[in-house]
ChimeraX commands (.cxc) that place a marker at each C-alpha (Angstrom):
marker #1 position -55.24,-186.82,11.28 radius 0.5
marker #1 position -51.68,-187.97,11.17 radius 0.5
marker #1 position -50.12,-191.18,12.69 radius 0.5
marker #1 position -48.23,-188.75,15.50 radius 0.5
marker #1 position -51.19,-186.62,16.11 radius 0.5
marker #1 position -53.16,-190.03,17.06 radius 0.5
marker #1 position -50.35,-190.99,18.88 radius 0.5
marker #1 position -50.23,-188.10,21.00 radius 0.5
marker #1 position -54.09,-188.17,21.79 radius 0.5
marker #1 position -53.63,-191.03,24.96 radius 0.5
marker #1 position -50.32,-189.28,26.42 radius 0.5
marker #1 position -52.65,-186.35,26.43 radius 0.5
marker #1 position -55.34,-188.26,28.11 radius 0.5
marker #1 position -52.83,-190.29,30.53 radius 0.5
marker #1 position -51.67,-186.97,31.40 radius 0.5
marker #1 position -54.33,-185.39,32.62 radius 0.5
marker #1 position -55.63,-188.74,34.54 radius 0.5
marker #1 position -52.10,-189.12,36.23 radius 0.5
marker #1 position -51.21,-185.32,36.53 radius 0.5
marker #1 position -54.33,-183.96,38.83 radius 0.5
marker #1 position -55.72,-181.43,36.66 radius 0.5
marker #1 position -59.26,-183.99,37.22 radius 0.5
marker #1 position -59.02,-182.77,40.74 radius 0.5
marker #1 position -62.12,-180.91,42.10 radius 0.5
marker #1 position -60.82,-177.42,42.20 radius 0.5
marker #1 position -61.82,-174.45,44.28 radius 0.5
marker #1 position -63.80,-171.82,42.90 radius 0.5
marker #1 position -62.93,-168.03,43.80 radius 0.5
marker #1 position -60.79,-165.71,45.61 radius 0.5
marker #1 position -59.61,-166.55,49.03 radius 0.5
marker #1 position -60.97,-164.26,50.83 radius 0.5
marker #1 position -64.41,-165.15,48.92 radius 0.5
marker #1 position -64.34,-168.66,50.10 radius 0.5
marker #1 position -63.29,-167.09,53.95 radius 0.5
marker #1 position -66.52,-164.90,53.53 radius 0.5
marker #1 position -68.77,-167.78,52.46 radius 0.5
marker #1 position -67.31,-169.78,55.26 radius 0.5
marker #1 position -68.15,-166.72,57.98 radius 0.5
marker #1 position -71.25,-166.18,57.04 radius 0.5
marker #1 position -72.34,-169.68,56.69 radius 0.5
marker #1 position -70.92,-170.02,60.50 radius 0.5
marker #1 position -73.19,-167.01,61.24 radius 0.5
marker #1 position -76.14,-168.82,59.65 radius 0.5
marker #1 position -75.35,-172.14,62.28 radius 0.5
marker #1 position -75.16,-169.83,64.91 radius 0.5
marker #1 position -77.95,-168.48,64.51 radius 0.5
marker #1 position -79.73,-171.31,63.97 radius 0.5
marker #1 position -78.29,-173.17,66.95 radius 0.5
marker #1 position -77.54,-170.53,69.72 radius 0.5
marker #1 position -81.08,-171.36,71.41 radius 0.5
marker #1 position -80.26,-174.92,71.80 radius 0.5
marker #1 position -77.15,-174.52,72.70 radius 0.5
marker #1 position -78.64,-172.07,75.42 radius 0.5
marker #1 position -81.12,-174.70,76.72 radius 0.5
marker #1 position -78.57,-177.04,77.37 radius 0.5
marker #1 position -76.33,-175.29,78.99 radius 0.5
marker #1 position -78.80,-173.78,81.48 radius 0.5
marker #1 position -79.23,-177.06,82.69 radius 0.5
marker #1 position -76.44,-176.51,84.68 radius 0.5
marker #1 position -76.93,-173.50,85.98 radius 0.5
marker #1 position -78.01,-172.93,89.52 radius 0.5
marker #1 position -79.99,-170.04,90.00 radius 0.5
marker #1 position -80.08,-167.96,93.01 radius 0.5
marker #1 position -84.20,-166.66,92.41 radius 0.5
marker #1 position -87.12,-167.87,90.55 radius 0.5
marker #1 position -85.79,-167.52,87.00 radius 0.5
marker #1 position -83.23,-169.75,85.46 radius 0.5
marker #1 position -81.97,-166.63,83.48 radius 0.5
marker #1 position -78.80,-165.26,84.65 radius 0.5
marker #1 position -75.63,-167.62,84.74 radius 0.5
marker #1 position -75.03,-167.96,88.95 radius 0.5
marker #1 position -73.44,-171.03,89.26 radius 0.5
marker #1 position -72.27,-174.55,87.80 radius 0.5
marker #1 position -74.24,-177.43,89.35 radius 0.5
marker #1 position -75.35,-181.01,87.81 radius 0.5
marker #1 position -78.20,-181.20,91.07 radius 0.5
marker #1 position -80.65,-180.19,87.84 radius 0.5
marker #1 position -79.80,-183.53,86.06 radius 0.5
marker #1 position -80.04,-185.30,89.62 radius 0.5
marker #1 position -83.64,-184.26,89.90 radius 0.5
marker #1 position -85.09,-183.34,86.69 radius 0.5
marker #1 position -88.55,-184.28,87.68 radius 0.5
marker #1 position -88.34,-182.08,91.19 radius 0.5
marker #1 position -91.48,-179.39,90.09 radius 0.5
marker #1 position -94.59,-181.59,90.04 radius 0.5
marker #1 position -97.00,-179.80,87.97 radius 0.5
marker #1 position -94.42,-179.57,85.12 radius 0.5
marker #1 position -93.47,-182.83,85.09 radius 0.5
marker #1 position -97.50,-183.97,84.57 radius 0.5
marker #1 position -97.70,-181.23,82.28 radius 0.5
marker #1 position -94.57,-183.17,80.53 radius 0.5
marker #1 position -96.48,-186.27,80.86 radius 0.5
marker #1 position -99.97,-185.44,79.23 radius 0.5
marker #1 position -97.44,-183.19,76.19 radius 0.5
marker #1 position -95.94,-187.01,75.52 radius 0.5
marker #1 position -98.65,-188.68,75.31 radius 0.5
marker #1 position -101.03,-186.26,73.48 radius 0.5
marker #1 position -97.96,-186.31,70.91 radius 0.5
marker #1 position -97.77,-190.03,70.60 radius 0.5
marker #1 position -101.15,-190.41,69.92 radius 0.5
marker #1 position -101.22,-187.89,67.76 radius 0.5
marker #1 position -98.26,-188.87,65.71 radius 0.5
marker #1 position -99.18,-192.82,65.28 radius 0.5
marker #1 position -102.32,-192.11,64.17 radius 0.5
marker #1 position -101.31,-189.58,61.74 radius 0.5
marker #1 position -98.64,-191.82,61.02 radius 0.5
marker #1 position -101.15,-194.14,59.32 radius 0.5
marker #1 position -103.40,-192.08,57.84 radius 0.5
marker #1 position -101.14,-189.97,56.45 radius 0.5
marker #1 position -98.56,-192.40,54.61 radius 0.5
marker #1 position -101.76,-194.62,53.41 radius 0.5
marker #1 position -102.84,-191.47,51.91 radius 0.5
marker #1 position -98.97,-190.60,50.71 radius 0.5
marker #1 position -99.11,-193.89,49.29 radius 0.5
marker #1 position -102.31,-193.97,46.91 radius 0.5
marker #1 position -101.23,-190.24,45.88 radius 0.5
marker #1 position -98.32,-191.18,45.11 radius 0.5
marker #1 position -99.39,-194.57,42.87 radius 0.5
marker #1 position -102.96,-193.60,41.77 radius 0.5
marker #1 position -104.46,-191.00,39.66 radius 0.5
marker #1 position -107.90,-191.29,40.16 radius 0.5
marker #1 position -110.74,-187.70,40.28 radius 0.5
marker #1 position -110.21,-185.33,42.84 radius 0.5
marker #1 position -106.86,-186.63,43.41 radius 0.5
marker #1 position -105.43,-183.06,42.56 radius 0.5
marker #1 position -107.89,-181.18,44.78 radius 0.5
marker #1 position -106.84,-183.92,47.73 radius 0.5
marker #1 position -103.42,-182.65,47.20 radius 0.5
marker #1 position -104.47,-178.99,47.62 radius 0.5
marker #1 position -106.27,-179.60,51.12 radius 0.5
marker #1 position -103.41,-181.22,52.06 radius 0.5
marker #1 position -101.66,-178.09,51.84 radius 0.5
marker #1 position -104.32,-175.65,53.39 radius 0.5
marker #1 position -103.37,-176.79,56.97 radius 0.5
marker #1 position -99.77,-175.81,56.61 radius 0.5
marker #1 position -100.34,-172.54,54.78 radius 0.5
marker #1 position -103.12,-171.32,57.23 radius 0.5
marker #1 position -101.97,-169.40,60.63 radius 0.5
marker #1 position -102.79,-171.02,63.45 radius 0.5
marker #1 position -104.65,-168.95,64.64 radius 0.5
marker #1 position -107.46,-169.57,62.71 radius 0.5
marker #1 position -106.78,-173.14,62.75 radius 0.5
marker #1 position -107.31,-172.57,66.64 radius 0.5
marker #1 position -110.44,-170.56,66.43 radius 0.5
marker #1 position -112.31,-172.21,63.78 radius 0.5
marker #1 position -111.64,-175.70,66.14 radius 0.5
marker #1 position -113.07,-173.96,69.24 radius 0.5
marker #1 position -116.05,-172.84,67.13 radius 0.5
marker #1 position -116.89,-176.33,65.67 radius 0.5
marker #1 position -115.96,-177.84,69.53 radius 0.5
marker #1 position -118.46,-175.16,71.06 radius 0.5
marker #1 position -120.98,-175.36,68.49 radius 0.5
marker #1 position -121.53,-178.98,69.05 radius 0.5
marker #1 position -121.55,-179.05,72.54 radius 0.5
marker #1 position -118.30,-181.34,72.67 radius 0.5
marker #1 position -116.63,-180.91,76.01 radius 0.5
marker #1 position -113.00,-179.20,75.74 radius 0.5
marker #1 position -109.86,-181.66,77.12 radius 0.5
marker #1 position -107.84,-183.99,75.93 radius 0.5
marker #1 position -109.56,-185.90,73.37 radius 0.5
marker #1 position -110.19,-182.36,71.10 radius 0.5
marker #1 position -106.29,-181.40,71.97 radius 0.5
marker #1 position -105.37,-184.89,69.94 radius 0.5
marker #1 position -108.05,-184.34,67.51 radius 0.5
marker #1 position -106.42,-180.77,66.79 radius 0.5
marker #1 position -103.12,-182.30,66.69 radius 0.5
marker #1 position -103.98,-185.29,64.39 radius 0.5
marker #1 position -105.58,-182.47,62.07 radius 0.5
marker #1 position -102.37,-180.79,61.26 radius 0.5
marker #1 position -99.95,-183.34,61.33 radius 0.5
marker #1 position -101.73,-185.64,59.01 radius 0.5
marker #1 position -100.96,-183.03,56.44 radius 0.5
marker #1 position -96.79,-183.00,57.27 radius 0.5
marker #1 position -96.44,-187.15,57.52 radius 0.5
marker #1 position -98.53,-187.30,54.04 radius 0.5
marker #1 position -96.34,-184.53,52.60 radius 0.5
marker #1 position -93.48,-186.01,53.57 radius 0.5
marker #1 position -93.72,-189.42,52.99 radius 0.5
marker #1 position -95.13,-188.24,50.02 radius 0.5
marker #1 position -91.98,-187.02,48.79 radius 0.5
marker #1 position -89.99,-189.97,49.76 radius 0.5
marker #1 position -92.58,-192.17,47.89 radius 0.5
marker #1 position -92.19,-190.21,44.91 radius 0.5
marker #1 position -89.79,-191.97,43.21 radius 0.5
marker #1 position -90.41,-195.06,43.91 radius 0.5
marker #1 position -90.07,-198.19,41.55 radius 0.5
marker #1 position -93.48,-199.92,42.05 radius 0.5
marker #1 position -92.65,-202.38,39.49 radius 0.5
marker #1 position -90.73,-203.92,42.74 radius 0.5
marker #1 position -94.13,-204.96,44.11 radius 0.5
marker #1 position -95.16,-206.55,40.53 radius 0.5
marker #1 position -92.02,-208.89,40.56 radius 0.5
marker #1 position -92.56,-209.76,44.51 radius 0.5
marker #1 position -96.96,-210.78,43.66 radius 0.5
marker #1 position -95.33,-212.74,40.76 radius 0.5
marker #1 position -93.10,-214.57,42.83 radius 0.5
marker #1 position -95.75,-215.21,44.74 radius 0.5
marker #1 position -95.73,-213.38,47.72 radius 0.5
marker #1 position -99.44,-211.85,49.23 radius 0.5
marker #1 position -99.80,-208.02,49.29 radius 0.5
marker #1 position -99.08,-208.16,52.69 radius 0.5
marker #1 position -96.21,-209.44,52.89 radius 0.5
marker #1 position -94.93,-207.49,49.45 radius 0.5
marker #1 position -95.74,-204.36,51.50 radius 0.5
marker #1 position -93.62,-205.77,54.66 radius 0.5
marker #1 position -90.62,-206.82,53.00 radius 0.5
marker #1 position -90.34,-204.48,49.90 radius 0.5
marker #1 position -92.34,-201.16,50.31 radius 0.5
marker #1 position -92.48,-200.41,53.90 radius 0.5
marker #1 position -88.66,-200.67,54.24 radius 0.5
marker #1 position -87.77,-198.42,51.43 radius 0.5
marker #1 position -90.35,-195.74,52.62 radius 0.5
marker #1 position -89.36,-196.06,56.18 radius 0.5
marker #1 position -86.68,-193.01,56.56 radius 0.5
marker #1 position -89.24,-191.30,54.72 radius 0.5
marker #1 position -92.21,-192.76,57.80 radius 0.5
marker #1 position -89.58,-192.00,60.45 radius 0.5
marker #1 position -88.54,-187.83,59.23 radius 0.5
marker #1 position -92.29,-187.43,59.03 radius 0.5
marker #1 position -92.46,-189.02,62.77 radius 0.5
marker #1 position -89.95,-186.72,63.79 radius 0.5
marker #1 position -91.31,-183.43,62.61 radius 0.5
marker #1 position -94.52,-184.39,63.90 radius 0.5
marker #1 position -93.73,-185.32,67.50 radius 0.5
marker #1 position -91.71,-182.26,67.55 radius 0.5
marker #1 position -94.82,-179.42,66.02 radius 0.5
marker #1 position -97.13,-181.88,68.55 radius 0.5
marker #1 position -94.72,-181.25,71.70 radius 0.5
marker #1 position -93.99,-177.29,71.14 radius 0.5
marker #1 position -97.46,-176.19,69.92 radius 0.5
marker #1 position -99.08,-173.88,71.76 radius 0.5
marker #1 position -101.74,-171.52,69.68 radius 0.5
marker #1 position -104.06,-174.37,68.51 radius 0.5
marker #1 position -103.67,-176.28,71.74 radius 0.5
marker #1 position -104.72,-173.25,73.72 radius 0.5
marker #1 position -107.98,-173.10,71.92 radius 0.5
marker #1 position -108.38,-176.33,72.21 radius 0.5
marker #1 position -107.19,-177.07,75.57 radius 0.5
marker #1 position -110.08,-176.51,78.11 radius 0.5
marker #1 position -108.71,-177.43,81.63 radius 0.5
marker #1 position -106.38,-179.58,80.36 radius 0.5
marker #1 position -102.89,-178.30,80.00 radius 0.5
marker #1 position -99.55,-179.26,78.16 radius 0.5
marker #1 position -95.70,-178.14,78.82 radius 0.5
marker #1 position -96.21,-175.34,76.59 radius 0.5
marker #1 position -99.04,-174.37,78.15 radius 0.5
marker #1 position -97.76,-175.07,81.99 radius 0.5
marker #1 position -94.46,-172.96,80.95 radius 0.5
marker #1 position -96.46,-170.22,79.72 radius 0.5
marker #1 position -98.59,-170.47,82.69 radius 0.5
marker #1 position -95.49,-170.89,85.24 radius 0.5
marker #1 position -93.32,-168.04,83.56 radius 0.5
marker #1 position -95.10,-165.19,85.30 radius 0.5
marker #1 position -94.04,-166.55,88.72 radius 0.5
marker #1 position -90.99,-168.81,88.04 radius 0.5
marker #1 position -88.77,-170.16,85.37 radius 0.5
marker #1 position -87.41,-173.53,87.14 radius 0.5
marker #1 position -84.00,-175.08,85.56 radius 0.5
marker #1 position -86.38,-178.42,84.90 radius 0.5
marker #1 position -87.93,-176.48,81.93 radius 0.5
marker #1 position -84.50,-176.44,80.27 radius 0.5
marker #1 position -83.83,-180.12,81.45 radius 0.5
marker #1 position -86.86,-181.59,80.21 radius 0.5
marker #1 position -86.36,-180.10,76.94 radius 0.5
marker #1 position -83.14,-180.76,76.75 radius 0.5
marker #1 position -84.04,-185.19,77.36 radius 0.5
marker #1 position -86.38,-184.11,74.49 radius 0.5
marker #1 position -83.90,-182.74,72.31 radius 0.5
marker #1 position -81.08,-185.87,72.63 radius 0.5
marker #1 position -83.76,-188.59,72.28 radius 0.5
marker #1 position -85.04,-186.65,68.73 radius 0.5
marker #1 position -81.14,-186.72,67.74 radius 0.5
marker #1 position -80.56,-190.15,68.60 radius 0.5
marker #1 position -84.11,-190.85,66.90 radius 0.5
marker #1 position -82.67,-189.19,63.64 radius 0.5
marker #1 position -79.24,-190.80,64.07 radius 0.5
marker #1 position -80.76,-193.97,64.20 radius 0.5
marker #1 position -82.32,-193.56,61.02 radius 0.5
marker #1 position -79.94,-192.62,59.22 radius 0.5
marker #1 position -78.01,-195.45,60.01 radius 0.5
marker #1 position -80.15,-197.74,58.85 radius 0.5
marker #1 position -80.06,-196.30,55.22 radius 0.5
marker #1 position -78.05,-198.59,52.69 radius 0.5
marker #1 position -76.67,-197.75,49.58 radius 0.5
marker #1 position -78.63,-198.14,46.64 radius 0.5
marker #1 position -82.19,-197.67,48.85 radius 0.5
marker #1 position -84.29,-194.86,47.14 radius 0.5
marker link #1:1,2 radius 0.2
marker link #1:2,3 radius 0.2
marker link #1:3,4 radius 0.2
marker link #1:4,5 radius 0.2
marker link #1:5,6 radius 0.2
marker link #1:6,7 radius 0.2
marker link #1:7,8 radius 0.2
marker link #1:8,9 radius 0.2
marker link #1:9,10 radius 0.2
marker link #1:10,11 radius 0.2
marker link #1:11,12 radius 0.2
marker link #1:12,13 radius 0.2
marker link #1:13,14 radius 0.2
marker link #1:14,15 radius 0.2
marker link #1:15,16 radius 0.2
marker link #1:16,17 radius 0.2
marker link #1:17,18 radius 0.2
marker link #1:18,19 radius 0.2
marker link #1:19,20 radius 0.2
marker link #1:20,21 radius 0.2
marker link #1:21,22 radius 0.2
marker link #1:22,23 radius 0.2
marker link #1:23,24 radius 0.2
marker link #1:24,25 radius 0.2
marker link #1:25,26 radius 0.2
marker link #1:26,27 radius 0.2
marker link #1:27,28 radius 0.2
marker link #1:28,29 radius 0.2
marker link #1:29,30 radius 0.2
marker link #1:30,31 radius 0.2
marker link #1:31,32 radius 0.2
marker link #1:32,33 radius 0.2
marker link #1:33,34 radius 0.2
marker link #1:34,35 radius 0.2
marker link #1:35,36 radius 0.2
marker link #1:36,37 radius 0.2
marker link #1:37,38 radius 0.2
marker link #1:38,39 radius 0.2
marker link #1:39,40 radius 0.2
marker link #1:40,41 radius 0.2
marker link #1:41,42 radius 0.2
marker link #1:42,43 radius 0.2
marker link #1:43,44 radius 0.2
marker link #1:44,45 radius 0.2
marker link #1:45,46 radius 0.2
marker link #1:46,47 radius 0.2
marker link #1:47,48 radius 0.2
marker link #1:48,49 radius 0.2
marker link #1:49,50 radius 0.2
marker link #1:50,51 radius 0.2
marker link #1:51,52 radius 0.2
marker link #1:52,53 radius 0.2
marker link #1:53,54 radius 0.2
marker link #1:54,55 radius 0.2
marker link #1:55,56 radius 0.2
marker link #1:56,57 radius 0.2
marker link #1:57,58 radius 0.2
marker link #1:58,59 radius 0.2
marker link #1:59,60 radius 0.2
marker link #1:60,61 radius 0.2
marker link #1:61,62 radius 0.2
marker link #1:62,63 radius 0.2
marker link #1:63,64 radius 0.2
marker link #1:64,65 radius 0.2
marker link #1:65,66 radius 0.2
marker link #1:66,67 radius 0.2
marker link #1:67,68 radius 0.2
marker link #1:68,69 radius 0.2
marker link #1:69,70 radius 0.2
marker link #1:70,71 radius 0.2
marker link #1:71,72 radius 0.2
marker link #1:72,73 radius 0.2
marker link #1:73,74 radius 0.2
marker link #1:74,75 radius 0.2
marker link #1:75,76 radius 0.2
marker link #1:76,77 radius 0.2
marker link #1:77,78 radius 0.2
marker link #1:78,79 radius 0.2
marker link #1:79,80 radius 0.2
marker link #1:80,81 radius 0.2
marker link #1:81,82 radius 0.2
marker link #1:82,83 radius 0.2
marker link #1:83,84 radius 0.2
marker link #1:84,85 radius 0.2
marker link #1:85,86 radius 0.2
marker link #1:86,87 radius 0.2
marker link #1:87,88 radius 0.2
marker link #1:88,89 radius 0.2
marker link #1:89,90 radius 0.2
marker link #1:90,91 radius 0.2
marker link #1:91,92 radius 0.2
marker link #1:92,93 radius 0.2
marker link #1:93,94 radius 0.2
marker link #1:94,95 radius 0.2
marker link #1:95,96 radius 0.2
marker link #1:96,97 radius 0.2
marker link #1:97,98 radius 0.2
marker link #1:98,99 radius 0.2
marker link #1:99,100 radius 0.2
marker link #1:100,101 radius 0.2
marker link #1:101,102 radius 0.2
marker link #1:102,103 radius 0.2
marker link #1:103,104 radius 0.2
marker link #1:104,105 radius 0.2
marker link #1:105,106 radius 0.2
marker link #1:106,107 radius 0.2
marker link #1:107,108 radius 0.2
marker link #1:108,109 radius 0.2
marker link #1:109,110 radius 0.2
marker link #1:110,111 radius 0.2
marker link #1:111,112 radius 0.2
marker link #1:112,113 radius 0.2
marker link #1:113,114 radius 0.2
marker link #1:114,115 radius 0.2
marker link #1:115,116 radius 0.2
marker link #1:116,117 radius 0.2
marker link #1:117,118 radius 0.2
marker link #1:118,119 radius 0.2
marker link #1:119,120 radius 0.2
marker link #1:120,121 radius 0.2
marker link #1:121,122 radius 0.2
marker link #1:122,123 radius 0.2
marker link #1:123,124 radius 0.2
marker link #1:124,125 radius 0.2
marker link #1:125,126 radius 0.2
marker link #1:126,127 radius 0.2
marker link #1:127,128 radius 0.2
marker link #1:128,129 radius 0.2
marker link #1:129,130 radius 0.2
marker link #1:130,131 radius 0.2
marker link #1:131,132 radius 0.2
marker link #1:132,133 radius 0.2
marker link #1:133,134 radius 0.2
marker link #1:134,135 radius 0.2
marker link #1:135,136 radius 0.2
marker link #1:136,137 radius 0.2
marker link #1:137,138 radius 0.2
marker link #1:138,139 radius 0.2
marker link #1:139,140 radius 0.2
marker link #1:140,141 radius 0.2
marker link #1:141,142 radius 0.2
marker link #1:142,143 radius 0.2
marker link #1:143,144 radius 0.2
marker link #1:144,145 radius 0.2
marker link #1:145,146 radius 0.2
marker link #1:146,147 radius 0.2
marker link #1:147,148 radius 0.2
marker link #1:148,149 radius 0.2
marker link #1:149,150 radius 0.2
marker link #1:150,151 radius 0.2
marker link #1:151,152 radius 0.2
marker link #1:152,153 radius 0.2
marker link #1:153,154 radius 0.2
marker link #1:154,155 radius 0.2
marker link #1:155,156 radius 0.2
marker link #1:156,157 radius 0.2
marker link #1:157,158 radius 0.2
marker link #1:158,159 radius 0.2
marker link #1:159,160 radius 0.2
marker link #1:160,161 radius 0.2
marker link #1:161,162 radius 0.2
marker link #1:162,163 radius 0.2
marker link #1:163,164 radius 0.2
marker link #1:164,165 radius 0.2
marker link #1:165,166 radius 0.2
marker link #1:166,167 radius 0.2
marker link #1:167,168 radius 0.2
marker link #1:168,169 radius 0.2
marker link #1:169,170 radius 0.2
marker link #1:170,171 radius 0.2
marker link #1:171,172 radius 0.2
marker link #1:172,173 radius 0.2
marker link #1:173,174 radius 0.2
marker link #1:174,175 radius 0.2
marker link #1:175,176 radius 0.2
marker link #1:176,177 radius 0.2
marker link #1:177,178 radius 0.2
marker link #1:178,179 radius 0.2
marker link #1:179,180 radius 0.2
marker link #1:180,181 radius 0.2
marker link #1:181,182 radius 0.2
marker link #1:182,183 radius 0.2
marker link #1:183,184 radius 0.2
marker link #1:184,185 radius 0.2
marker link #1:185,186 radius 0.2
marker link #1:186,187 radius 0.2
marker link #1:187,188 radius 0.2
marker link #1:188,189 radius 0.2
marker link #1:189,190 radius 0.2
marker link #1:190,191 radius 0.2
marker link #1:191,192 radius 0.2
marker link #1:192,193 radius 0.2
marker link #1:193,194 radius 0.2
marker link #1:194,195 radius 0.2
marker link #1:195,196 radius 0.2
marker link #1:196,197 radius 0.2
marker link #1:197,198 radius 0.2
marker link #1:198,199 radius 0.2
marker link #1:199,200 radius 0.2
marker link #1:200,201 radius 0.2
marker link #1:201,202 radius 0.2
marker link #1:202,203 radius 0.2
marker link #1:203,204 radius 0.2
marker link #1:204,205 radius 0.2
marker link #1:205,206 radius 0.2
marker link #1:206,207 radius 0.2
marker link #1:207,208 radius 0.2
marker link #1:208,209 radius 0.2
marker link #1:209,210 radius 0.2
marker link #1:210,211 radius 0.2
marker link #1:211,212 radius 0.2
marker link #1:212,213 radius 0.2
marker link #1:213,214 radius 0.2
marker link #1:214,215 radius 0.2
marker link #1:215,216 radius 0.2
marker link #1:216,217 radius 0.2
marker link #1:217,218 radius 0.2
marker link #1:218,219 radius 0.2
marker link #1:219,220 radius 0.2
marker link #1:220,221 radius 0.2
marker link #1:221,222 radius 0.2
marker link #1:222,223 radius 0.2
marker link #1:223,224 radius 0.2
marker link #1:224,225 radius 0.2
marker link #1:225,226 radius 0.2
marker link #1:226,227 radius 0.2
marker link #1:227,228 radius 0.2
marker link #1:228,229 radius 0.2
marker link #1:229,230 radius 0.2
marker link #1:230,231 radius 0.2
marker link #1:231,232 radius 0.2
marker link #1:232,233 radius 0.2
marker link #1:233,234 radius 0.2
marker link #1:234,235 radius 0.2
marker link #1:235,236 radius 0.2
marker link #1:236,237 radius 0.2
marker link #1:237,238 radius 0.2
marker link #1:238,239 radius 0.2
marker link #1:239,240 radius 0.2
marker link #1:240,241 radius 0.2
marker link #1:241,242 radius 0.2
marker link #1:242,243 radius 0.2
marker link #1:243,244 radius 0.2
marker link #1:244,245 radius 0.2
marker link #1:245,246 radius 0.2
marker link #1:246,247 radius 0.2
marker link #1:247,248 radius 0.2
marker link #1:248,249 radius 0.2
marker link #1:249,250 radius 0.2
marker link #1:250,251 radius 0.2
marker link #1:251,252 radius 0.2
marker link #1:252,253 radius 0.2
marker link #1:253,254 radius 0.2
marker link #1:254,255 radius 0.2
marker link #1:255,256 radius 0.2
marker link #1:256,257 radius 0.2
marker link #1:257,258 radius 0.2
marker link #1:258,259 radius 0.2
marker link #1:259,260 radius 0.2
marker link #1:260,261 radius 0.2
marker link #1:261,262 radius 0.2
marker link #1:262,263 radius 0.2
marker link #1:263,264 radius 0.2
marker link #1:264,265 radius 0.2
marker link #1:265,266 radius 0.2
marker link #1:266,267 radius 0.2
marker link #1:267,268 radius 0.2
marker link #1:268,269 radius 0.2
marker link #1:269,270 radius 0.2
marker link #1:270,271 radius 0.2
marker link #1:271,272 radius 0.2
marker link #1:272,273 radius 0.2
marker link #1:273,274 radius 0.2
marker link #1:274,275 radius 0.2
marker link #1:275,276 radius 0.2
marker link #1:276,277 radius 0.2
marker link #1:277,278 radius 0.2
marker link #1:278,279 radius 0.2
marker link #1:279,280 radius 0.2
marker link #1:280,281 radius 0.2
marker link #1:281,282 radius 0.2
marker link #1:282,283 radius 0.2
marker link #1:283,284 radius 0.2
marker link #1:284,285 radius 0.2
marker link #1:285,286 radius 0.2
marker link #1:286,287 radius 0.2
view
């Protein structure tokens, strides 16, 4: 290579630093990227137009039974979103069946996230697989088989089998989940903080649990939310005790109040400010 060749070699490279060709640049045709835009607007659409419908039939005021039809602006709805009694109980026992539900499952399932995750030990694989079996089976056999093993051992139908169906299913999405997050975790973290000489519990408090906590929190999330809005296993399950699926179901075939959409709606902000929260508290550089 010659003296001038050499010499040209960092103009080149300034050049290309300084000039912008480095800039990301757009793949495709125009009207490809316009297409890909539409149709992923399509895809939000569709995945948000029933929200969006909920909320804004909150303000509706309807003139019959059946918050349905558009008749009317009003904001009397949000002034008394707890006016229909037996949906607002219903709304009550839903809650706390779901926070049961979800803080025990919480701790059962990222315990068993956790030694997945960090152990190898027999059957571990098999574990894995059961794990699985209560998300890939319909619920409607998750729902029968229940009532059968309820029934067939005399246990009386209510509340306490309603949590004990909903613990069952979303022990298997917080240990999946958390699972995931846990994945790639550096456990040689915990080594350093027992050779400093900190306990295991308080390695646990101040190194593990934090960095698995967005992890804890998504898997809180998704299992409030299948607790609150299941209705299959819960009616199998339910005996005479009823949830706000099961009291909207049941108050359908003679009205459709606005509180339905209100109540849903509290639901929905408090889950968004839930997840907003916790993605806040992510820092750069956590796993």
């Amino acid at each position: 290579m010659t003296m001038s060749e050499s010499a040209s070699l960092p103009a080149a490279t300034s050049g290309r630093g300084s000039g912008g060709s480095d800039k990301p640049q757009r793949v495709g045709s125009g009207w490809g990227r316009r297409l890909l835009t539409a149709f992923a607007i399509c895809v939000y659409l569709y995945l948000f137009l029933p929200l969006i419908n909920i909320i804004v039939f909150t303000f509706n005021e309807p003139k019959g039974r059946y918050n349905l039809s558009w008749d009317g602006f009003t904001l009397g709805n949000w002034a008394h979103p707890f006016a229909d009694e037996e949906l607002t109980n219903a709304f009550g026992r839903s809650l706390q069946v779901a926070v049961i539900a979800v803080t025990i499952s919480l701790v059962m399932g990222s315990l068993m996230a956790i030694a997945l995750a960090r152990y190898r030990f027999t059957g571990s694989k098999i574990t894995e697989v059961f794990l699985v079996l209560p998300l890939t089976t319909p619920e409607i056999v998750l729902g029968a088989s229940l009532y059968q093993l309820f029934l067939g051992r005399n246990v009386t139908l209510g509340a306490t089998t309603v949590i004990i169906a909903h613990i069952m299913f979303c022990v298997s999405f917080v240990a999946l989940t958390v699972k995931a997050r846990v994945r790639g975790f550096d456990w040689s973290l915990e080594d350093a903080a027992m050779d400093l000489g900190a306990s295991p519990l308080r390695t646990f408090r101040k190194i593990t649990f934090p960095l698995i906590l967005p992890g804890i929190m998504a898997a809180a999330l998704l299992s409030f939310a299948l607790s609150m809005d299941d209705y299959i296993i819960t009616d199998f399950t339910k005996g005479e005790f009823s949830t706000f699926p099961i009291q909207v179901n049941n108050a359908f075939r003679v009205s459709f109040p606005p509180q339905v959409n209100v109540l849903a709606t509290m639901v929905l902000v408090v889950s968004v400010l839930l997840l907003v929260l916790t993605s806040a508290r992510r820092r750069p550089g956590t796993l």
